[in-house]
PDB file of the backbone (N, CA, C, O) and the ligand in Angstrom, with CONECT records:
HET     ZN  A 101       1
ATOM      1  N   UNK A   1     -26.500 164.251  -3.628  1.00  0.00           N
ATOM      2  CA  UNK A   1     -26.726 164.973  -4.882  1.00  0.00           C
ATOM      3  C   UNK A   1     -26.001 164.287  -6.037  1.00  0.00           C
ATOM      4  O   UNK A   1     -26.599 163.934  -7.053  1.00  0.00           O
ATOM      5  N   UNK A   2     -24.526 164.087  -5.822  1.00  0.00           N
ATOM      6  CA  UNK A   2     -24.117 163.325  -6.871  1.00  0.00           C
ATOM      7  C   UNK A   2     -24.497 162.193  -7.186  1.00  0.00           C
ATOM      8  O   UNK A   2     -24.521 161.877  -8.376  1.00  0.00           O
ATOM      9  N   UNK A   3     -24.992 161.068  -5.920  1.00  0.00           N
ATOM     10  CA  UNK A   3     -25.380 160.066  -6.377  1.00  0.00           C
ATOM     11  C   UNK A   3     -26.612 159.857  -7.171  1.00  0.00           C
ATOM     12  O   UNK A   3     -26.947 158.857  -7.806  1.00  0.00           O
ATOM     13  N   UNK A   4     -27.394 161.299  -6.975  1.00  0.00           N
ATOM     14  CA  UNK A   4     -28.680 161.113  -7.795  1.00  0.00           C
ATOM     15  C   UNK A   4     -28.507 161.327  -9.079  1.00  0.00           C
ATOM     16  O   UNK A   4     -29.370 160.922  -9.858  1.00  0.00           O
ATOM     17  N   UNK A   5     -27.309 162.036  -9.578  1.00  0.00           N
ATOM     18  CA  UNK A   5     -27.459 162.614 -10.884  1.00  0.00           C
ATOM     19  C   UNK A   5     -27.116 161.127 -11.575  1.00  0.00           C
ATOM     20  O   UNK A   5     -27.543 160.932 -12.713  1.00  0.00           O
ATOM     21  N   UNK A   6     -26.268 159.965 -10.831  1.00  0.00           N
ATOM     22  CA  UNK A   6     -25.254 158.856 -11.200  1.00  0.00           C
ATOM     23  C   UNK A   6     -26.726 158.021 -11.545  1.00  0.00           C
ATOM     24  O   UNK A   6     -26.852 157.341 -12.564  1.00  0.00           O
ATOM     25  N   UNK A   7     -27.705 158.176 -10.623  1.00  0.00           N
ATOM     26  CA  UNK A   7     -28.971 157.531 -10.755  1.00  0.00           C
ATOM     27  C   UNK A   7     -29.577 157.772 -12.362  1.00  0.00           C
ATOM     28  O   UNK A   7     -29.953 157.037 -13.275  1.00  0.00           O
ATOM     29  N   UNK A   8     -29.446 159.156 -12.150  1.00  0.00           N
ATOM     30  CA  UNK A   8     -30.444 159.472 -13.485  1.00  0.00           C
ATOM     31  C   UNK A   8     -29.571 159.154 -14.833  1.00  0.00           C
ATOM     32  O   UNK A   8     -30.095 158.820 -15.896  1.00  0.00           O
ATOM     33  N   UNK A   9     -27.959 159.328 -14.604  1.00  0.00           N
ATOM     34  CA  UNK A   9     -27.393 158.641 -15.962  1.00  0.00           C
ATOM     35  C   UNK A   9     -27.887 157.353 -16.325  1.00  0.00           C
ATOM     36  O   UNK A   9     -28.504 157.252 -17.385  1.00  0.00           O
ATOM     37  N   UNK A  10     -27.680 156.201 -15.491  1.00  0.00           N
ATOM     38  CA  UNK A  10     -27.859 155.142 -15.378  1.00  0.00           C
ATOM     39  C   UNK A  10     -29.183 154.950 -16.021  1.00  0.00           C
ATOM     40  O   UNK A  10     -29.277 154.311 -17.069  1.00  0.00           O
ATOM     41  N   UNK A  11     -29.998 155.371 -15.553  1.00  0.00           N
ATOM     42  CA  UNK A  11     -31.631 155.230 -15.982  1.00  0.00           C
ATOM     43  C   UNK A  11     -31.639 155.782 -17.487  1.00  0.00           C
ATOM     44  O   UNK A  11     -32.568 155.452 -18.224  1.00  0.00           O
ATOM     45  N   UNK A  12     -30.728 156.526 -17.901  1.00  0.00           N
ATOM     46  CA  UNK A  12     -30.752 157.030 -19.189  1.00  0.00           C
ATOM     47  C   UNK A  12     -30.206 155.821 -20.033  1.00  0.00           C
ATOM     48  O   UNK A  12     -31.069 155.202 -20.656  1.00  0.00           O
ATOM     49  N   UNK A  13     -28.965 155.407 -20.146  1.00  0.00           N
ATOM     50  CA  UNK A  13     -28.359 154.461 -20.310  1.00  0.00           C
ATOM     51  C   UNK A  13     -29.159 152.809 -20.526  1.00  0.00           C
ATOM     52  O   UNK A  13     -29.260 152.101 -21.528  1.00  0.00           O
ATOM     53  N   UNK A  14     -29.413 152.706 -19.770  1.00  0.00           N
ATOM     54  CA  UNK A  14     -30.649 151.745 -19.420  1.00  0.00           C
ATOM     55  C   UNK A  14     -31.935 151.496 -20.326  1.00  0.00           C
ATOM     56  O   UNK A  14     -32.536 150.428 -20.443  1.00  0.00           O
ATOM     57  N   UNK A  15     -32.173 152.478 -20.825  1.00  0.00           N
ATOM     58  CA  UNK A  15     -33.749 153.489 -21.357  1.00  0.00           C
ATOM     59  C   UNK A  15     -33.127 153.273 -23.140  1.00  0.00           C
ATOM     60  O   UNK A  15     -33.840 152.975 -24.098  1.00  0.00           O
ATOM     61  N   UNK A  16     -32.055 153.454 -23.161  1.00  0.00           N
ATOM     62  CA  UNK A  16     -31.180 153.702 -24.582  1.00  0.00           C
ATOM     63  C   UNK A  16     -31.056 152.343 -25.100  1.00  0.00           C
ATOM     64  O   UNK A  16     -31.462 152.122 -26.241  1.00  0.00           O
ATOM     65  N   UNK A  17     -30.510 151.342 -24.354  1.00  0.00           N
ATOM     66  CA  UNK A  17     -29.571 150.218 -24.892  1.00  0.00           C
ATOM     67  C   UNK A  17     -30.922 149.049 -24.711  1.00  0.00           C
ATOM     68  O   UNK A  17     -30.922 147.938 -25.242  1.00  0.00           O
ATOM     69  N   UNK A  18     -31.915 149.541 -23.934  1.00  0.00           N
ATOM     70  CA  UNK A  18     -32.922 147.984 -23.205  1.00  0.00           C
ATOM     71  C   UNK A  18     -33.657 147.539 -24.682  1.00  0.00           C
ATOM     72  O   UNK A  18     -33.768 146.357 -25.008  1.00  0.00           O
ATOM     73  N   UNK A  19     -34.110 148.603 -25.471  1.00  0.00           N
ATOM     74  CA  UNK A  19     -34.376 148.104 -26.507  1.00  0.00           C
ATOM     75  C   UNK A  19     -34.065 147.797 -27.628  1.00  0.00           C
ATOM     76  O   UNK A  19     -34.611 147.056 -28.447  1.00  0.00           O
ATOM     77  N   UNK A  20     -33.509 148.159 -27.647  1.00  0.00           N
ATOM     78  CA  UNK A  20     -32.539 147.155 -28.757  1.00  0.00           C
ATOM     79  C   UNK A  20     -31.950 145.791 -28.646  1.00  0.00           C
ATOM     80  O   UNK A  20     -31.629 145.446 -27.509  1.00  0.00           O
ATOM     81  N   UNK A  21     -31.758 144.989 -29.582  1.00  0.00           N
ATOM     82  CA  UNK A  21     -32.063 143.883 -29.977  1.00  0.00           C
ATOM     83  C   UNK A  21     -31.009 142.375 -29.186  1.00  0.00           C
ATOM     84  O   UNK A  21     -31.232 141.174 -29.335  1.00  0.00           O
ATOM     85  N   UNK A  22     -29.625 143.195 -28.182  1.00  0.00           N
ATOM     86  CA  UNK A  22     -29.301 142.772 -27.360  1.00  0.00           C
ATOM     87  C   UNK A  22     -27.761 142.359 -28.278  1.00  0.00           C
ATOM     88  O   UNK A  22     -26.654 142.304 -27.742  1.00  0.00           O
ATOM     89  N   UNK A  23     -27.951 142.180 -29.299  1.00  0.00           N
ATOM     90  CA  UNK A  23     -26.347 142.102 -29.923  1.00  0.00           C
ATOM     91  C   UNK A  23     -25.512 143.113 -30.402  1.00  0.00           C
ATOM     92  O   UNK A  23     -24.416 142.942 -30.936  1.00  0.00           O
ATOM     93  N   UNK A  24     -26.221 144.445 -30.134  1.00  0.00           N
ATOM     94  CA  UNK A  24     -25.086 145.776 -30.366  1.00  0.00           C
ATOM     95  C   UNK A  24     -24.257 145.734 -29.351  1.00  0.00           C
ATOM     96  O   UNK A  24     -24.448 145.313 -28.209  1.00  0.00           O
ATOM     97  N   UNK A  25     -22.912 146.399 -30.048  1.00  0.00           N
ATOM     98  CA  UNK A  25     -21.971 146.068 -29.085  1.00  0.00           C
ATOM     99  C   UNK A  25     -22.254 146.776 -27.902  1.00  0.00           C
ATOM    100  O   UNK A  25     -21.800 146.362 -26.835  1.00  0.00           O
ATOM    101  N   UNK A  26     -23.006 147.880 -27.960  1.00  0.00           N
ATOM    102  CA  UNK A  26     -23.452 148.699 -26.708  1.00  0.00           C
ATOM    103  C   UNK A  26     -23.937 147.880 -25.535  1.00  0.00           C
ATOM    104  O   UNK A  26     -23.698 148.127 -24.354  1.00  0.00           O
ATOM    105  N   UNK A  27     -24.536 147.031 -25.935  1.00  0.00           N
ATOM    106  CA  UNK A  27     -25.304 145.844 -25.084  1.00  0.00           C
ATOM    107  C   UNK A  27     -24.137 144.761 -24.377  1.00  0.00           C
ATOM    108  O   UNK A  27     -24.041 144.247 -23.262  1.00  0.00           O
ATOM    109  N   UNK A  28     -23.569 144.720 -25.245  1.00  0.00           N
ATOM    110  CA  UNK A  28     -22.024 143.909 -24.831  1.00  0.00           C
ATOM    111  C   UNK A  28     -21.269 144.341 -24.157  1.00  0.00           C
ATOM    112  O   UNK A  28     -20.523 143.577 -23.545  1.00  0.00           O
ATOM    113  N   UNK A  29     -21.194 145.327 -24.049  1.00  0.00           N
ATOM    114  CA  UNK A  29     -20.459 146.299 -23.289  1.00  0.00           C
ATOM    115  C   UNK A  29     -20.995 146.157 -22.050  1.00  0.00           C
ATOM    116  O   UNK A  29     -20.551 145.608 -21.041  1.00  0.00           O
ATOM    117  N   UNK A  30     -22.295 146.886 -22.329  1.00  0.00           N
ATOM    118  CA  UNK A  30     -23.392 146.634 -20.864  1.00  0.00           C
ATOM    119  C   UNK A  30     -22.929 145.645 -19.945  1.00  0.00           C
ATOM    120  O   UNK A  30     -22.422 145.820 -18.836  1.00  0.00           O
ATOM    121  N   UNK A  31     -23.170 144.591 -20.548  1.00  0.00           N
ATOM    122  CA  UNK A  31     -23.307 143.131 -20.221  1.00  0.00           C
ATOM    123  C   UNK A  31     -21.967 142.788 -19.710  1.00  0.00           C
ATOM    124  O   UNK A  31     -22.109 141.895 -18.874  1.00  0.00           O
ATOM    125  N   UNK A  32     -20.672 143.126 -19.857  1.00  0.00           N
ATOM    126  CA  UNK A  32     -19.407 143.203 -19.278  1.00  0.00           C
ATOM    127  C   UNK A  32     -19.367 143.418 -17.970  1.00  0.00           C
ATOM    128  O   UNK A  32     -19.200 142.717 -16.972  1.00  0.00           O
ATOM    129  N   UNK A  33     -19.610 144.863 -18.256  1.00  0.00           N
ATOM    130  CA  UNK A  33     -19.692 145.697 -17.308  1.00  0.00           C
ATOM    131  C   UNK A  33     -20.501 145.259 -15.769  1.00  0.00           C
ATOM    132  O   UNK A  33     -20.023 145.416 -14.646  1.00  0.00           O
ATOM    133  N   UNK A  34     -21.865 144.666 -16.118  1.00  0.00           N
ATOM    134  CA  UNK A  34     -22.477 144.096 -15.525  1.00  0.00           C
ATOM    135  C   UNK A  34     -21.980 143.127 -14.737  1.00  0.00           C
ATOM    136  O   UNK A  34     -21.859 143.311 -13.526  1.00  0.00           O
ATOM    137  N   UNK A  35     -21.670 142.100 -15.269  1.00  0.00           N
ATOM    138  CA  UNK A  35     -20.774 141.132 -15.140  1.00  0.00           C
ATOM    139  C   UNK A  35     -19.443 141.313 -13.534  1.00  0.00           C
ATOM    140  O   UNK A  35     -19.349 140.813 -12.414  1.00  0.00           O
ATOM    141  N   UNK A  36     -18.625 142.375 -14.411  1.00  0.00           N
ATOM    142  CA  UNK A  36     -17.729 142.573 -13.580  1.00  0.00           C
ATOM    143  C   UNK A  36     -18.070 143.303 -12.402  1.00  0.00           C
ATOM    144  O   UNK A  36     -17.343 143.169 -11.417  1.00  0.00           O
ATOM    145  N   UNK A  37     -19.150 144.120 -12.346  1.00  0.00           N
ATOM    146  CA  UNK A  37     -19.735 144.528 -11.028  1.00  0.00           C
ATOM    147  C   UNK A  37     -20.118 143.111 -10.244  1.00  0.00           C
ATOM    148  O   UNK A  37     -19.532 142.741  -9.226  1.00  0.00           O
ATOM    149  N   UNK A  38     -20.789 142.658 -10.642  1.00  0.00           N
ATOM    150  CA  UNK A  38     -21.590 141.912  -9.752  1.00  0.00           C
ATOM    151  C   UNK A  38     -20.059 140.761  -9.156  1.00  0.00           C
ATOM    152  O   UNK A  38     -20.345 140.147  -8.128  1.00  0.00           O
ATOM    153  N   UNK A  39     -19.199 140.592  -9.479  1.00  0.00           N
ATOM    154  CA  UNK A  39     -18.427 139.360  -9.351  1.00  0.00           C
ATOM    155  C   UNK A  39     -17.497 140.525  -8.312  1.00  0.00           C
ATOM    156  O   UNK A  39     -16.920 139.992  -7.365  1.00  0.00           O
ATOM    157  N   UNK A  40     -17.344 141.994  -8.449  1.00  0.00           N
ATOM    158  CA  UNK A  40     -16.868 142.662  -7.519  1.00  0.00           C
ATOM    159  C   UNK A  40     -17.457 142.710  -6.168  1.00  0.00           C
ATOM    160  O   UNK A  40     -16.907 142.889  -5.082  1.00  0.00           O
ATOM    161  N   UNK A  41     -19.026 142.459  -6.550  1.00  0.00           N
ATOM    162  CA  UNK A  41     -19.874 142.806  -5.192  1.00  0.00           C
ATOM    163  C   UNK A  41     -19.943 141.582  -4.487  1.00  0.00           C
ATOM    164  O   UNK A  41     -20.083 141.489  -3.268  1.00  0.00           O
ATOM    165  N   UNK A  42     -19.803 140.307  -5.574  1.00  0.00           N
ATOM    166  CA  UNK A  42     -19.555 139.295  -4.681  1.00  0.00           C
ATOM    167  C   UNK A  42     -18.779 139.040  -3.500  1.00  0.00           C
ATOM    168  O   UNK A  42     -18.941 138.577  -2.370  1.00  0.00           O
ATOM    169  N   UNK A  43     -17.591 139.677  -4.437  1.00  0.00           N
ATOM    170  CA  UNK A  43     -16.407 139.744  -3.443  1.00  0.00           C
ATOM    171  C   UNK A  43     -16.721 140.289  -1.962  1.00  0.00           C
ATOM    172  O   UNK A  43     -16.591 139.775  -0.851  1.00  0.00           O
ATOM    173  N   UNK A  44     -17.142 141.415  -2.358  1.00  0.00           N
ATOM    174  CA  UNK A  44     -17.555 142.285  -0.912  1.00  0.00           C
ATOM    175  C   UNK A  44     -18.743 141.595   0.078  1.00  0.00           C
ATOM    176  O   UNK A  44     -19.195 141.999   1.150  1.00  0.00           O
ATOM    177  N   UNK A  45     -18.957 140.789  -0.454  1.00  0.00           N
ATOM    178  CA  UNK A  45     -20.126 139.979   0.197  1.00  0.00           C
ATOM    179  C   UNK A  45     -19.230 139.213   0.833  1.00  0.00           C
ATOM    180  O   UNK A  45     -19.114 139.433   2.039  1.00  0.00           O
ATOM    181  N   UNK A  46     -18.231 137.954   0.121  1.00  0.00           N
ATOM    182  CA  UNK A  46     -17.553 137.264   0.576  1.00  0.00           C
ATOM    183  C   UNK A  46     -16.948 137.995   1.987  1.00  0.00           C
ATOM    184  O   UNK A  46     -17.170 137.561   3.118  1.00  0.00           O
ATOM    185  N   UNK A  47     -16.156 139.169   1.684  1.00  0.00           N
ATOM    186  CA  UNK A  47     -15.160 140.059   2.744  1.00  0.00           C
ATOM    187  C   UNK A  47     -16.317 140.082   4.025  1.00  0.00           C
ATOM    188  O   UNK A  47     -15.955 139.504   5.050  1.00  0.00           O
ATOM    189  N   UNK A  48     -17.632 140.688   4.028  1.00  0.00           N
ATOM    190  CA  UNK A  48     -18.014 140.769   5.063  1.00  0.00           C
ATOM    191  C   UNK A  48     -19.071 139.478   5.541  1.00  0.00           C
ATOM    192  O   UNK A  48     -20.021 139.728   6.282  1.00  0.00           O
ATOM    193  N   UNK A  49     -18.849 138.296   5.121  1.00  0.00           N
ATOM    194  CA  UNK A  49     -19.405 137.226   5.578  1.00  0.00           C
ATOM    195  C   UNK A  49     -18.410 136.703   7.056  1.00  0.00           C
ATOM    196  O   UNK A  49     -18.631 136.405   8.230  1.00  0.00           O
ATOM    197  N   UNK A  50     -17.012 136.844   5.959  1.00  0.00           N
ATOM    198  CA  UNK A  50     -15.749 136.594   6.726  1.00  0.00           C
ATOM    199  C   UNK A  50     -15.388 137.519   7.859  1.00  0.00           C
ATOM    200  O   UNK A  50     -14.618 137.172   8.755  1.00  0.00           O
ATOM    201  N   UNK A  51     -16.124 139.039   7.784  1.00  0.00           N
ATOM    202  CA  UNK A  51     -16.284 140.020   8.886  1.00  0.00           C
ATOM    203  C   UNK A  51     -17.170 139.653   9.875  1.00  0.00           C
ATOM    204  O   UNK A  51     -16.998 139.928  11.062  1.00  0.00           O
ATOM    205  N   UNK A  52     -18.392 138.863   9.305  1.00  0.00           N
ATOM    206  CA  UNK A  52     -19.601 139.061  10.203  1.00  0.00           C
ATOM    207  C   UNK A  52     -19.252 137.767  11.251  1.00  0.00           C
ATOM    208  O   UNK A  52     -19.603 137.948  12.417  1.00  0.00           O
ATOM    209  N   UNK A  53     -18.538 136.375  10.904  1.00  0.00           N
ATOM    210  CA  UNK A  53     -18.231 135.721  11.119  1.00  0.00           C
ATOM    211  C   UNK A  53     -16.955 135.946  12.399  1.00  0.00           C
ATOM    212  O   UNK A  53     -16.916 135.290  13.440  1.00  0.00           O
ATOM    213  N   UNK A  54     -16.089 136.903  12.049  1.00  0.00           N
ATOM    214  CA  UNK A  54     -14.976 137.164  13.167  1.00  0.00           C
ATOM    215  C   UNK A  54     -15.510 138.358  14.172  1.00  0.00           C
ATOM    216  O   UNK A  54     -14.976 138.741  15.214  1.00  0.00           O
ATOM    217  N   UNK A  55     -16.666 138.810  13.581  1.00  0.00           N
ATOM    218  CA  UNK A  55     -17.134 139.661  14.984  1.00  0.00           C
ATOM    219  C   UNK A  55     -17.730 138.913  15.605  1.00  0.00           C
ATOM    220  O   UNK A  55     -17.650 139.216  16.795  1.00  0.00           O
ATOM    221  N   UNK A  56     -18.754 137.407  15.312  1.00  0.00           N
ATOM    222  CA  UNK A  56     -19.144 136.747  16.221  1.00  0.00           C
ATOM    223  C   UNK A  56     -18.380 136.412  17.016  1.00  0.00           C
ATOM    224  O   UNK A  56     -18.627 136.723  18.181  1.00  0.00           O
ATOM    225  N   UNK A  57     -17.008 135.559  16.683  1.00  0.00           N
ATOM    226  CA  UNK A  57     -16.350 135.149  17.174  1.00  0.00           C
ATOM    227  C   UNK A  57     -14.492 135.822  17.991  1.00  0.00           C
ATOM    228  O   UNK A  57     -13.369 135.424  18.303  1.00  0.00           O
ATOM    229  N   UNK A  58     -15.540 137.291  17.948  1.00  0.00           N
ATOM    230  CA  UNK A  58     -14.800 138.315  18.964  1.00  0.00           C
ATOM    231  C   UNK A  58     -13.110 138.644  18.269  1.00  0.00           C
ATOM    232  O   UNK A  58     -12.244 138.976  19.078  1.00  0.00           O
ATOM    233  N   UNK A  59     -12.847 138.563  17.224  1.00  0.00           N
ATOM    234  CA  UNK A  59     -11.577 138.570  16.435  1.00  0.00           C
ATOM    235  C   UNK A  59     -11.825 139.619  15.387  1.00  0.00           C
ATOM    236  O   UNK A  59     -10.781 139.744  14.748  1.00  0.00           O
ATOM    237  N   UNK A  60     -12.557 140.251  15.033  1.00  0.00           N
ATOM    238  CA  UNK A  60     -12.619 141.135  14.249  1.00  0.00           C
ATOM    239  C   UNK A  60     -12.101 142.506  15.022  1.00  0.00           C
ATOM    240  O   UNK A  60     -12.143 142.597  16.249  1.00  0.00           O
ATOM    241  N   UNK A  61     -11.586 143.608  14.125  1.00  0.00           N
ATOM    242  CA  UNK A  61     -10.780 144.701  15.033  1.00  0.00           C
ATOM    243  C   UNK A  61      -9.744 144.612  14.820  1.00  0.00           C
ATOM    244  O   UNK A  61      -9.063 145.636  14.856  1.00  0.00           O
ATOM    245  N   UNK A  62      -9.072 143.207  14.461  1.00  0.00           N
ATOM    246  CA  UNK A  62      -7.582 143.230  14.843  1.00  0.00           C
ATOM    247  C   UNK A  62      -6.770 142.937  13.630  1.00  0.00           C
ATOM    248  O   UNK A  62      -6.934 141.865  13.049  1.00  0.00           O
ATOM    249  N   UNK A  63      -6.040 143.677  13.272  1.00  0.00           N
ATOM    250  CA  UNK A  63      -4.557 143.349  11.739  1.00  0.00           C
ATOM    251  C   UNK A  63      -4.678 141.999  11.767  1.00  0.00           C
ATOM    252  O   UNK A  63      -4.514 141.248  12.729  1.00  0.00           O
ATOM    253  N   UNK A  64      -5.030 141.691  10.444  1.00  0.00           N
ATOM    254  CA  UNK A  64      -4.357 140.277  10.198  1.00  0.00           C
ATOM    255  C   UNK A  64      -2.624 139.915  10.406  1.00  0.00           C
ATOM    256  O   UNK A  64      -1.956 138.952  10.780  1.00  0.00           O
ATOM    257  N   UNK A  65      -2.399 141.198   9.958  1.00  0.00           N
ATOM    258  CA  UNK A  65      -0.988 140.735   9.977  1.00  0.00           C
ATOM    259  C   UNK A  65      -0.209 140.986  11.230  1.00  0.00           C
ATOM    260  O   UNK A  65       0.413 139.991  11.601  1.00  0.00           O
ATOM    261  N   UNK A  66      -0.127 141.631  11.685  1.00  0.00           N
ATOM    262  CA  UNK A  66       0.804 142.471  12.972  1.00  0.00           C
ATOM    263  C   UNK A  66      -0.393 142.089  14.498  1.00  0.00           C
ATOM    264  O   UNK A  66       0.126 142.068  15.614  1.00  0.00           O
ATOM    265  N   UNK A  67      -1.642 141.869  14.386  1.00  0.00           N
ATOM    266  CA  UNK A  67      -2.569 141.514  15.225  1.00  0.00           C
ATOM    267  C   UNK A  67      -2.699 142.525  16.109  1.00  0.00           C
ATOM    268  O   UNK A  67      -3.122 142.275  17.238  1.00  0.00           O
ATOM    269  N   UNK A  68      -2.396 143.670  15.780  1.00  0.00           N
ATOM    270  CA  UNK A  68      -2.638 145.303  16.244  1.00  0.00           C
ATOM    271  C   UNK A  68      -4.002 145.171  16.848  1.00  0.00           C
ATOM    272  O   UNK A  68      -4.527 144.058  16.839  1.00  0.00           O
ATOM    273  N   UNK A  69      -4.840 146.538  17.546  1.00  0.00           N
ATOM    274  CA  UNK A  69      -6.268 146.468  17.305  1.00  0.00           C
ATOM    275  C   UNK A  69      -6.453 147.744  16.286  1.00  0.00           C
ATOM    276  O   UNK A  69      -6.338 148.775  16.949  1.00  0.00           O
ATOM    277  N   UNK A  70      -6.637 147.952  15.258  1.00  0.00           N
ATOM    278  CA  UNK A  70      -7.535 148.417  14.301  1.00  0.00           C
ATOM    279  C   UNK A  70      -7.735 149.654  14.622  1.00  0.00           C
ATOM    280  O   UNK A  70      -8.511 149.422  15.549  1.00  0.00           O
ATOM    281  N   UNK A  71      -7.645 150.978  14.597  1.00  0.00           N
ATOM    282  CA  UNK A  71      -8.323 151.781  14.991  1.00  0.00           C
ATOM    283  C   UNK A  71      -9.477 152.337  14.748  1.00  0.00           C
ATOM    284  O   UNK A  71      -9.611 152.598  13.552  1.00  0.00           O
ATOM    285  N   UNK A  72     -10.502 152.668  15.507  1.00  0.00           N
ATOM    286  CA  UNK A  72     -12.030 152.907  15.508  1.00  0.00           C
ATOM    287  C   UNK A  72     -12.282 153.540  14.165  1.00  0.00           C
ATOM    288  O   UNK A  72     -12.996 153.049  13.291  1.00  0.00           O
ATOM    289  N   UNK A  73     -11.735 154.486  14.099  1.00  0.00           N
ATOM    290  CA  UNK A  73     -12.300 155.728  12.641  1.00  0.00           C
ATOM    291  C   UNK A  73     -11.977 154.557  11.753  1.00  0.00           C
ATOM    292  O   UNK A  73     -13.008 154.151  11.217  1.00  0.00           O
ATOM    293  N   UNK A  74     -10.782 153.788  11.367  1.00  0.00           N
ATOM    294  CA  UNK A  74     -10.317 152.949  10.346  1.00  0.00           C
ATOM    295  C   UNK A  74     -11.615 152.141  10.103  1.00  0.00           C
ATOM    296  O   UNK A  74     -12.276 152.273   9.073  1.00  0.00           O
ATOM    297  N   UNK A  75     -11.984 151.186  11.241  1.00  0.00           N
ATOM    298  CA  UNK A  75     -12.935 150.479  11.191  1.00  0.00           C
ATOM    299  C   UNK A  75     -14.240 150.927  10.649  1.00  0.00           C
ATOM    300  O   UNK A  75     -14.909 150.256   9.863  1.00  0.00           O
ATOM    301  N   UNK A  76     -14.660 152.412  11.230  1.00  0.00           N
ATOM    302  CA  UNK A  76     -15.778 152.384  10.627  1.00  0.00           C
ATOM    303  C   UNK A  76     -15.692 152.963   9.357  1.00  0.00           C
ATOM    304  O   UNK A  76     -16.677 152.820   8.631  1.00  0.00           O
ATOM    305  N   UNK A  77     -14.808 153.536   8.962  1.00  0.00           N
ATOM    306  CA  UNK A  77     -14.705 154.516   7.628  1.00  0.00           C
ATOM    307  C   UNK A  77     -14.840 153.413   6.669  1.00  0.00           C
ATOM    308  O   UNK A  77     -15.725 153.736   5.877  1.00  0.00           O
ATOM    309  N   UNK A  78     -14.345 152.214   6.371  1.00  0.00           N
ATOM    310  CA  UNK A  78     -13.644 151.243   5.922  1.00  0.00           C
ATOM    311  C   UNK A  78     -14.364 150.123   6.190  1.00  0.00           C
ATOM    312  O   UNK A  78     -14.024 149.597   7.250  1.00  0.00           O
ATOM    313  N   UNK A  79     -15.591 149.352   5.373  1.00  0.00           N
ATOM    314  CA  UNK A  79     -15.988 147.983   5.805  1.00  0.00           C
ATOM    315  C   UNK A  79     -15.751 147.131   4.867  1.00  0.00           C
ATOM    316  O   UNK A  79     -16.050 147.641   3.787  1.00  0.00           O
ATOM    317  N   UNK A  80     -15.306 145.941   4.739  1.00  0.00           N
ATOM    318  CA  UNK A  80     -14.868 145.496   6.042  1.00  0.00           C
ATOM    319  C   UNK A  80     -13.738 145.956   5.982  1.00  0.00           C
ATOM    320  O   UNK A  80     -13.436 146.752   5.093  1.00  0.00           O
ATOM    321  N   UNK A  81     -12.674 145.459   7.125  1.00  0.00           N
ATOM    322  CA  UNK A  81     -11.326 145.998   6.907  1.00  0.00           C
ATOM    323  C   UNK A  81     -10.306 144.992   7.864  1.00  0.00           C
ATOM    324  O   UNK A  81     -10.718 145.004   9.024  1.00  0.00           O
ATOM    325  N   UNK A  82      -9.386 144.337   7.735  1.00  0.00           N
ATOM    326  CA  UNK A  82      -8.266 142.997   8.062  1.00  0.00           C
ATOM    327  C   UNK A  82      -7.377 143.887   8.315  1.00  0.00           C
ATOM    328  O   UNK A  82      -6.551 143.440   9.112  1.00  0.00           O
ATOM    329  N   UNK A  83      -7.155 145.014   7.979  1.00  0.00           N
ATOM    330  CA  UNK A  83      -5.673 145.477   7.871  1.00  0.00           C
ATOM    331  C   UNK A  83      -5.390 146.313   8.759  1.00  0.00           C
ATOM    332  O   UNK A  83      -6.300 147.122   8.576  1.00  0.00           O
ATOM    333  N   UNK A  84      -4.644 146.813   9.798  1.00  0.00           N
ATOM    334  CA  UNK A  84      -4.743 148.608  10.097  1.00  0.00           C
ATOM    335  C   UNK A  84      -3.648 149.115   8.696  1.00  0.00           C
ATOM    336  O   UNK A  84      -3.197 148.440   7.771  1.00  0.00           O
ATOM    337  N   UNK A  85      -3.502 150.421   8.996  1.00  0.00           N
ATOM    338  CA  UNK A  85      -2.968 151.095   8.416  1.00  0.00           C
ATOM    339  C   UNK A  85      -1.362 151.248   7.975  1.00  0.00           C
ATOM    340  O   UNK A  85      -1.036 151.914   6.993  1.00  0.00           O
ATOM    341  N   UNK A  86      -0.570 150.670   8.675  1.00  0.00           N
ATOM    342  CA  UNK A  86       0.497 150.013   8.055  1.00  0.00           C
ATOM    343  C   UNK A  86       1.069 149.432   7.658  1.00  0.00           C
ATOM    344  O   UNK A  86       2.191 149.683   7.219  1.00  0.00           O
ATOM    345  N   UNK A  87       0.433 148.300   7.664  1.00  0.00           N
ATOM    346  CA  UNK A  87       0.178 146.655   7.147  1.00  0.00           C
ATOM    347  C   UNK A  87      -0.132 147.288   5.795  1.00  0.00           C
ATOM    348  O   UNK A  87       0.727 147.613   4.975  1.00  0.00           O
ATOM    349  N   UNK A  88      -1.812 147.467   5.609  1.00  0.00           N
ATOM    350  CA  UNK A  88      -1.826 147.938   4.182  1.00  0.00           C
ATOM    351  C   UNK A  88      -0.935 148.353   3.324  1.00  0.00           C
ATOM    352  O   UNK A  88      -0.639 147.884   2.224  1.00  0.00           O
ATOM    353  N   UNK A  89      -0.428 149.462   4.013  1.00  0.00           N
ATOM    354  CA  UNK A  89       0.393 150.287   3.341  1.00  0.00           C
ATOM    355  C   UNK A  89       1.738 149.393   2.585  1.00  0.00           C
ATOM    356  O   UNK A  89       2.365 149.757   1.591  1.00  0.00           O
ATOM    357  N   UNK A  90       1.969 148.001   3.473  1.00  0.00           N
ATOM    358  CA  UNK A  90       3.602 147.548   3.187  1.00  0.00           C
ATOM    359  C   UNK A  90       2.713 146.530   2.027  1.00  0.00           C
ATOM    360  O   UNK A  90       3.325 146.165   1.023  1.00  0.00           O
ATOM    361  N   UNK A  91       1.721 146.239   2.159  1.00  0.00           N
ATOM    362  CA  UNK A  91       1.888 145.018   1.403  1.00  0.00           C
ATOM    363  C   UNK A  91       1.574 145.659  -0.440  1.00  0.00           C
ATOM    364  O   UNK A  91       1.635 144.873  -1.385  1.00  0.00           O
TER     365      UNK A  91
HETATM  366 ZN    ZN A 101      -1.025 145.574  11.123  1.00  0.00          ZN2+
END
């Protein structure tokens, strides 16, 4: 439900700024914004390339740091995820 209403802002937003002429600062803004999403999602792409890569190679599950195994709920609540839960917490 919430994500739909996040839908329909967006589409509003979208609907407002698309026509106009692309140098209001509204558009600049946009265009930031844009920006910094996508270089965030990269990231998350990067994280689970580096996930998809250590589950092939049977190492995923486990703390980077302390080399714990991960606990299940952590893992799935959480993708990807290097850390367990006290590791995170110290660093
Ligand atoms: Zn750890």
């Amino acid at each position: 439900m919430e994500s739909e209403a996040d839908e329909m802002l967006v589409d509003r937003e979208r609907l407002e700024y698309d026509d106009e002429d692309g140098s209001s600062v509204a558009s600049d803004i946009q265009r930031d914004q844009k920006k910094d999403l996508a270089s965030v999602l990269r990231l998350k792409v990067d994280e689970i390339d580096v996930a998809l890569a250590r589950i092939a190679d049977g190492s995923y599950g486990r703390c980077d740091e302390c080399y714990e195994p991960i606990s299940k709920a952590r893992l799935l609540a959480q993708l990807p995820v290097f850390m367990c839960v006290s590791c995170r917490a110290s660093v």
